[in-house]
Structures are given as C-alpha cells and as structure tokens.
N, C-alpha and C positions, 0 to 999 in steps of 0.2 A: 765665352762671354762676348767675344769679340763679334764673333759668326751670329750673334742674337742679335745684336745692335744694328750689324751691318746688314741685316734679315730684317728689321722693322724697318730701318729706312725707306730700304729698296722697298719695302709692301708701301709705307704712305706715300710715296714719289710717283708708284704706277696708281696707285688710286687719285693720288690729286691729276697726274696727266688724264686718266679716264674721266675727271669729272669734269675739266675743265678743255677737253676736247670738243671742238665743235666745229663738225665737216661744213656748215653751211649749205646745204645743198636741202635740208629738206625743211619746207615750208610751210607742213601742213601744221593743223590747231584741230585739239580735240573736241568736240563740242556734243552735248543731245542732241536728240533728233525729236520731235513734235509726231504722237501716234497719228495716224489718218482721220482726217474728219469721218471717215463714216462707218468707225468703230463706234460702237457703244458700249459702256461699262456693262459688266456679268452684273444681273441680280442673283437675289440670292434664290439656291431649289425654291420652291414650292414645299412644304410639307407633306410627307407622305400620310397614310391612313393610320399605319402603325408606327408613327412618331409621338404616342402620348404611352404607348404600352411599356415598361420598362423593362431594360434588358435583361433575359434568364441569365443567370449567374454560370457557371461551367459545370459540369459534373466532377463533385470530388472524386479525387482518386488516392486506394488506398496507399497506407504507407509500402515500400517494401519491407519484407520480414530480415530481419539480422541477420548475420550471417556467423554458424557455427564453424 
C-alpha cells in the first residue's frame, strides 16, 4: 500500500513539473493562414449523359450448397 501511495505522488509531482515547466525560449503563436487570392472554389462536375439512367443492381449469385 505504501509503494501505491508513494507511486501516485511521484506520477502527479512529474506531471504538475511537466505542466508547469516553461523553457521560455520559444515564441512562436499558432495561427491560419488565408488560401491565395487566386485560388477559386471547385464547382460542382457537370452532369454526365448517363446521370439520369439508374444504376443496374449486381448480378445475384447463387447460394452455396450445404455441406454433407
């Protein structure tokens, strides 16, 4: 019981020093970035010819036969 206790400390001790560590040294900020002006948004295909026909279904296939 003792080695449990002393095993949870030690884990929240290194995790609050890991969170509350802070080297200073780096100064960057994450931010988006704006696409290029001379992108234009995808429209959508064009419909094809055979966009109104509707899809043939698959060919059944039979069961296999039991097995004696």
């Amino acid at each position: 019981m003792k080695k449990l206790i002393l095993a949870s400390v030690s884990a929240l001790v290194l995790l609050g020093v890991a969170a509350c560590s802070d080297s200073g040294t780096d100064k960057t900020t994450t931010q988006s970035t704006n696409p290029p002006a001379a992108e234009q948004p995808m429209k959508p295909a064009a419909p094809a010819d055979n966009s109104t026909k509707p899809a043939e279904p698959a060919p059944a296939t039979p069961a296999p036969a039991p097995a004696q």
